[in-house]
N, C-alpha and C positions, 0 to 999 in steps of 0.2 A: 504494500500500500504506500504512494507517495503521498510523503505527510504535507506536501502544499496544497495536497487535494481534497485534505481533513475537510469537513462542515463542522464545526462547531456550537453551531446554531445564533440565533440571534440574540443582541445582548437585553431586546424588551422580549420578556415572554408572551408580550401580547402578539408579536409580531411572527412569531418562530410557530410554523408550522408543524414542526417536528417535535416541540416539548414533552407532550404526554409520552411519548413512542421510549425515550429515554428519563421522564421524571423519577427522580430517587425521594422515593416514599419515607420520611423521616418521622421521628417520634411525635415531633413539632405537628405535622400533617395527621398522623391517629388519631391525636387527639382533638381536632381541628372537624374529621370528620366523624368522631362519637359524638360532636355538638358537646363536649368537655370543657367550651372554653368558648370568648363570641369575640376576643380581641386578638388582634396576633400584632406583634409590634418589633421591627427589626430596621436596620441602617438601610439605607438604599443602595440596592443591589443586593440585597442579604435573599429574594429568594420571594416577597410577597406577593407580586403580581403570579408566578410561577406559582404556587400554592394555590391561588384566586380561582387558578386555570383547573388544576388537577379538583379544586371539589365543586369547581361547576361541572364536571364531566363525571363526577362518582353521584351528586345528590340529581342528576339530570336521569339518572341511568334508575332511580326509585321511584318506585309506581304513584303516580297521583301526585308527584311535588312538583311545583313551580320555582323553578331558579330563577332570582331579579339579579342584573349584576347594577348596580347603581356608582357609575364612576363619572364624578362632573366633570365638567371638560376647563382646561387652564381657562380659558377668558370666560366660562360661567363666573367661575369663582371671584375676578376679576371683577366682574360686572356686577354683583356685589355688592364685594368691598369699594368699590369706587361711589355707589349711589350716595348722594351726600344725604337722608336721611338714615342711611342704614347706618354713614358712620357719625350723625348729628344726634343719637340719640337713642333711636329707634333698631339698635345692633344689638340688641341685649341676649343672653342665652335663652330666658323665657318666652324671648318672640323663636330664637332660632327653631328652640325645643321643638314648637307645636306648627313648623313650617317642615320641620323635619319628618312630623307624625305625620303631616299630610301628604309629602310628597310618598312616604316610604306606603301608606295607606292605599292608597291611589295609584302608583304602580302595581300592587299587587293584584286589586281590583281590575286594575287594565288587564294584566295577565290573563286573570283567571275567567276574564268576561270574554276575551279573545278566544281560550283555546277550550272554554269545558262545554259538555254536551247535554246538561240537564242533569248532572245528578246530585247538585247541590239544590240548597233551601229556594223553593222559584222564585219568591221578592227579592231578597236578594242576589241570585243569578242573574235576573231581570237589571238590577242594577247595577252592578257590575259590568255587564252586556252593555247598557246605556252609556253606560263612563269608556268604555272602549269605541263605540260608536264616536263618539261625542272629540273622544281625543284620539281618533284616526288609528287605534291599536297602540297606542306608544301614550303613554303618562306626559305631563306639561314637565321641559326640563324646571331645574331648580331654582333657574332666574325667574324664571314666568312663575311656579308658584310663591315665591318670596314676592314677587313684584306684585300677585295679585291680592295676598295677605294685606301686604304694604297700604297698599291703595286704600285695601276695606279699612284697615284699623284707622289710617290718616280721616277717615271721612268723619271718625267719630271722635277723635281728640289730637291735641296738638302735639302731642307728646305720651310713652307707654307709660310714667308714673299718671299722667291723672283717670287713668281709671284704678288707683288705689289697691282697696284688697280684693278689689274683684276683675285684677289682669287677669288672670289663668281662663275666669269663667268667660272671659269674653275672648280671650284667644284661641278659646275653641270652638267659640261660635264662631268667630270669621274665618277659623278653617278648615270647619264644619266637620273637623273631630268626630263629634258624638253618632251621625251620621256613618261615617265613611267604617266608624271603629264597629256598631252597631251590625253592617249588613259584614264585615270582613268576620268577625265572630261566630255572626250563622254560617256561613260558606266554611270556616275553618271545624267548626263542631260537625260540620255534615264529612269530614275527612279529608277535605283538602289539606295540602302540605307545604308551608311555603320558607322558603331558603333566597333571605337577603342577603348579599355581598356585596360592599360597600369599599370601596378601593378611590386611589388616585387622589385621596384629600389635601396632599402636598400641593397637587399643581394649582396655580396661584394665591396659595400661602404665605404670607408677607409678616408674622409676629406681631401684626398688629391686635387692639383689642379687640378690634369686630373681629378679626379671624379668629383670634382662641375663641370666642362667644361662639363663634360661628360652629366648632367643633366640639366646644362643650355642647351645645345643644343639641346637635350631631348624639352624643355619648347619655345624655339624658333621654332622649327619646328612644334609643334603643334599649335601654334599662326599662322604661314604660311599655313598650310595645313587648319586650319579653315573657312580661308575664299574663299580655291577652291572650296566648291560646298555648299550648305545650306543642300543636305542628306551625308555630311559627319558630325559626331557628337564624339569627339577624349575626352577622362574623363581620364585626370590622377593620381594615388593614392602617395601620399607623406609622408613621415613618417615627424608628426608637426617639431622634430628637425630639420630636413633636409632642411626642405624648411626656416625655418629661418635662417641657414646658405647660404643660395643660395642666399635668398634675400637680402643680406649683400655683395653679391658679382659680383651682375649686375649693370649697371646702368638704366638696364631699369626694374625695380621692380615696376613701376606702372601699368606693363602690366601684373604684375602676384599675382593682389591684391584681385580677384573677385573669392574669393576660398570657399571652405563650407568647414566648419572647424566642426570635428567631435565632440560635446559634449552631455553629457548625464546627465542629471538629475536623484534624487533619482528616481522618479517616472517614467522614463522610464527605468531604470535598474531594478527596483522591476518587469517592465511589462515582462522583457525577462526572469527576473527567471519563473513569474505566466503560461505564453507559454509553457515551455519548461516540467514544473508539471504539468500542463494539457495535455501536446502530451504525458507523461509517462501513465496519470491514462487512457489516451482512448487504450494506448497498453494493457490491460488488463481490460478491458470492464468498466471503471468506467464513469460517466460523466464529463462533464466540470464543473469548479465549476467557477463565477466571480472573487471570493477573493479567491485562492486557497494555498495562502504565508501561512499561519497559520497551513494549514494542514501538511506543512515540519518544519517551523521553529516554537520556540518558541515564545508567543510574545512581553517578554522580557529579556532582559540579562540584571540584576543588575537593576539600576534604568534607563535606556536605550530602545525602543521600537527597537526590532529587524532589523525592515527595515530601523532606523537610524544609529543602530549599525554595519549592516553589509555593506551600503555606505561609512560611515565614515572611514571603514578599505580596501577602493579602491581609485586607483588615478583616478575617475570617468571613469572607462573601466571595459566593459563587460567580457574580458577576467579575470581578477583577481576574480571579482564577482561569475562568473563559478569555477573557481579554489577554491576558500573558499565553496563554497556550497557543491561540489564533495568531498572536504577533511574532511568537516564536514559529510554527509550522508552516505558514506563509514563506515564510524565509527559507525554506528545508526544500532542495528538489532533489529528495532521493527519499528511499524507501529506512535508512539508517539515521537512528538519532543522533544529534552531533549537540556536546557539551559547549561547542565555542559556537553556536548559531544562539541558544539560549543564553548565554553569558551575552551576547551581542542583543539582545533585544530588551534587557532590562533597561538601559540606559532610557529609552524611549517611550516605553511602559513608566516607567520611574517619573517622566515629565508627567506623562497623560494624569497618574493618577494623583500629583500633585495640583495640578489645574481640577479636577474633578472634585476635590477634597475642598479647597475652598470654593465651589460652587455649592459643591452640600451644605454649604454652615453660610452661604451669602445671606441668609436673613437674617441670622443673629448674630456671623461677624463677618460684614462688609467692608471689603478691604485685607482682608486675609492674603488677596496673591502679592500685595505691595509687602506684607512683611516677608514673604517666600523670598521677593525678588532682593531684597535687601539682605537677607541671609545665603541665600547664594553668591551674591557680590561682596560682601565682607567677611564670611566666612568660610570661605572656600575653603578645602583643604584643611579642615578641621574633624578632630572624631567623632567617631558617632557616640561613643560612651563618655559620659563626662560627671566628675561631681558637681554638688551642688554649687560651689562655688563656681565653676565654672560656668554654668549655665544663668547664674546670676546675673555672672559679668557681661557675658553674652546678650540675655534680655536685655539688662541696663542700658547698653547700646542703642535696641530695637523700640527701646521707650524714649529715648532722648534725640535720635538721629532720624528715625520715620517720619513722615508727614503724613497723616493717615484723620480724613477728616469725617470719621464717624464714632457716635456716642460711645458706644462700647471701649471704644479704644483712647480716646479721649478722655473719659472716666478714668483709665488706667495711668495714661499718661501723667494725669494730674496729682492723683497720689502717687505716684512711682509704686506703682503695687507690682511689683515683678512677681512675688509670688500667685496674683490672679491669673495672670499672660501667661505663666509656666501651667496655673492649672488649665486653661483653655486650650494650650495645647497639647494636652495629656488627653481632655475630655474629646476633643477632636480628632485623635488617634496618631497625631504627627510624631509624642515623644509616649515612651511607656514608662513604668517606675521598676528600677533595677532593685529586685530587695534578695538580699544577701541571705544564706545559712536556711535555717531551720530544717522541717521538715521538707525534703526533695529536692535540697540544694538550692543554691541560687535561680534565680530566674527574671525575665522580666514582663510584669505585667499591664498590658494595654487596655485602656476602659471598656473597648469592646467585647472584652471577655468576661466580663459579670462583677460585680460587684466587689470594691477595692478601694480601702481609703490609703491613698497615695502617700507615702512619708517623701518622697521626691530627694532622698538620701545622696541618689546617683539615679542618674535618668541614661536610658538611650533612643536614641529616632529610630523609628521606624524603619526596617529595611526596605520595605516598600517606600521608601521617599528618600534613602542615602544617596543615591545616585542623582535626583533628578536636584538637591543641594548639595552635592561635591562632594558630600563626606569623603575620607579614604580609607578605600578596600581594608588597609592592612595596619595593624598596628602595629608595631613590635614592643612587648615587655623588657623591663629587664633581664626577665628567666629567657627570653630569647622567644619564646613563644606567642604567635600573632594573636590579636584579640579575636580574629575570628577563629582561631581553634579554639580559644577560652569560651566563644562563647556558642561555639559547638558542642562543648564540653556542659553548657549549661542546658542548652536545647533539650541535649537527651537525657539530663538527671528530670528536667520537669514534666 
């Protein structure tokens, strides 16, 4: 098999025709589809669209359930957040809440009015039936029913405090709640089955307070609608940052703590590259093989064993993993894996997914690639392993010689708070916390791997971003031994 001729499939799973053919069914995913769990929350790229995909195709495949997939589209969200009453006043989670209950309502209805044949409750079939007529087989997207809420409640006050303590009663009259909840109840007790999935609430997310409002309400109403029937079953997908900013912003964050948090291990990351080499070699008549990693990759790079080397250079997500495999077998016109083809392509992967990295956090720190670009130019040539002090001195720099004109960073600035700017980029995944001895040896760990309050004693970068800021490869010790055998040495005790 010529590995330039690999598919490795597409990097959106909504796009990649192939995904089911090779999806690797994870714990994350059982319990995802025993309905064990209604939030799933992981980095981007960590796998949630890919998930989205495999349990619309498992709850589509049971008798009598209606799958909704409910994913707004960037400029829905957009449009919005920009309405100046939405963000004058009228953005609050209790209006979002019951805009939320009506859109999720009302698609369901559409569904089930489109596709059933009479064996539910007939008034409400009948209405449902109506509501699909009415809205062309497709539900109003989520602009049109915020806008048409919008409308009705402006008719009656200036503002959602002057209707006092009887907001909620009147929010459900204008989005006529009581109704929609009413006939969905009968059609769900006569056996219908319905599976909401609710993705893509990132695109045009901005950390403003209409948007958290906008997703707290989002998270309220699917707490409400859960327990109108046991066959409604409502999963929604959260990007990990997002929902730690949410949950910082309710007070009721206990009720949104029982979430499946996306992680992967070497050995399940190694299992979706082996899937996806094996669905290439059966497209051209080869067999499966058990261990079929060896036949693409080398199986070592330096003194490193490949499938350590090539985790080690991911922020534990499938997406980058795919992206370095494609960038590297591209480059391959032969059927033999070559350690110096891979060793050449991290360089360039190393950029990508520094550019990427501050795309992921532009909403909460804008201006991220300006401090990239300043540490590559002043510190070239510098280790990747550093004590504290040295990383001090390092920030010191990056706080007093930046020009970098947004809040977040300018807050820092102002107190010289190096210690916040070193946790920001711990939390971002640029630097990990190097902690010495105990139990399993040294090691170091990065926030994306669960839970860790950072002593920041000795830090190291990322391998995944050494190259695309200059680090260098090699250290030498005193004892003569390079840090990267030292920290070879660490890899395999953890």
């Amino acid at each position: 098999m010529n590995l330039s001729n690999i598919n490795w499939g597409d990097d959106s799973a909504e796009k990649d025709p192939y995904l089911l053919r090779y999806f690797v069914e994870s714990t994350a995913f059982q319990r995802l589809r025993d309905r064990q769990k209604n939030m799933i929350v992981g980095r981007k790229g960590s796998g949630k669209s890919a998930v989205r995909k495999k349990l619309e195709e498992t709850f589509n495949s049971e008798e009598n359930t209606h799958v909704i997939n409910l994913s707004p589209k960037f400029n829905s969200i957009r449009n919005i957040l920009n309405d100046k009453d939405i963000s004058g006043g009228f953005g609050q989670e209790i209006f979002f809440q019951h805009t939320w209950i009506r859109q999720i309502l009302l698609d369901c209805l559409c569904v089930v009015g489109h596709c059933a044949k009479g064996r539910y409750a007939k008034s409400s079939l009948e209405f449902a039936r109506q509501i699909s007529v009415d809205l062309n087989r497709t539900s109003k997207d989520l602009v049109e029913n915020i806008s048409d809420v919008l409308t009705k409640i402006k008719a009656k006050v200036g503002e959602l405090g002057d209707f006092g303590l009887a907001l909620e009663r009147e929010l459900r009259n204008v989005a006529d709640v009581d109704a929609l909840e009413h006939h969905f109840r009968a059609i769900a007790e006569d056996g219908a089955k319905f599976v909401v999935l609710i993705d893509d609430l990132d695109l045009g997310w901005n950390n403003s307070e209409a948007a958290n409002n906008l997703l707290l309400g989002l998270l309220s109403a699917v707490n409400y609608l859960a327990s109108l029937s046991r066959n409604m079953f409502l999963c929604v997908f959260l990007r990990e940052d997002v929902y730690s900013i949410l949950i910082t912003k309710t007070q009721h964050s206990d009720k949104y703590r029982n979430i499946e948090r996306l992680r992967w291990d070497k050995n399940d990351l190694m299992s979706i590259l082996c899937e996806r080499i094996n669905f290439n070699r059966e497209l051209i008549g080869l067999s499966r093989l058990n261990s079929p990693l060896y036949t693409v990759f080398p199986h070592t790079i330096g003194t490193s064993n490949s499938d350590n080397w090539l985790y080690e250079r991911t922020l534990g997500r499938p997406r980058e993993l795919i992206q370095l495999s494609r960038y590297y077998t591209e480059s391959v016109d032969s059927d033999q894996p070559s350690d110096e083809a891979l060793k050449q392509s991290e360089l360039s992967y190393s950029e990508w997914k520094l550019d990427d990295l501050c795309s992921e956090y532009s909403n909460q720190y804008p201006g991220l690639v300006d401090v990239f670009a300043y540490w590559k130019t002043n510190f070239f040539r510098v280790k990747y392993h550093l004590k504290r002090s040295e990383v001090d001195e390092m920030l010191l720099k990056v706080l007093t010689e930046v020009t970098l004109n947004s809040a977040w960073f300018n807050e820092i600035v102002d107190a010289t708070d190096v210690p916040k700017l070193l946790q920001v980029l711990y939390e971002i995944g640029f630097i990990g916390d190097f902690v010495q001895g105990g139990e399993g040896g040294s090691k170091t760990v990065y926030s994306y791997q669960g839970r860790h309050e950072p002593r920041f004693e000795e830090v190291q970068i990322h391998p995944c971003f050494r190259r695309a800021v200059g680090t260098v490869e090699r250290i030498r010790n005193k004892a003569g031994a390079s840090s990267d055998d030292a920290e070879q040495t660490i890899n395999s005790r953890s």
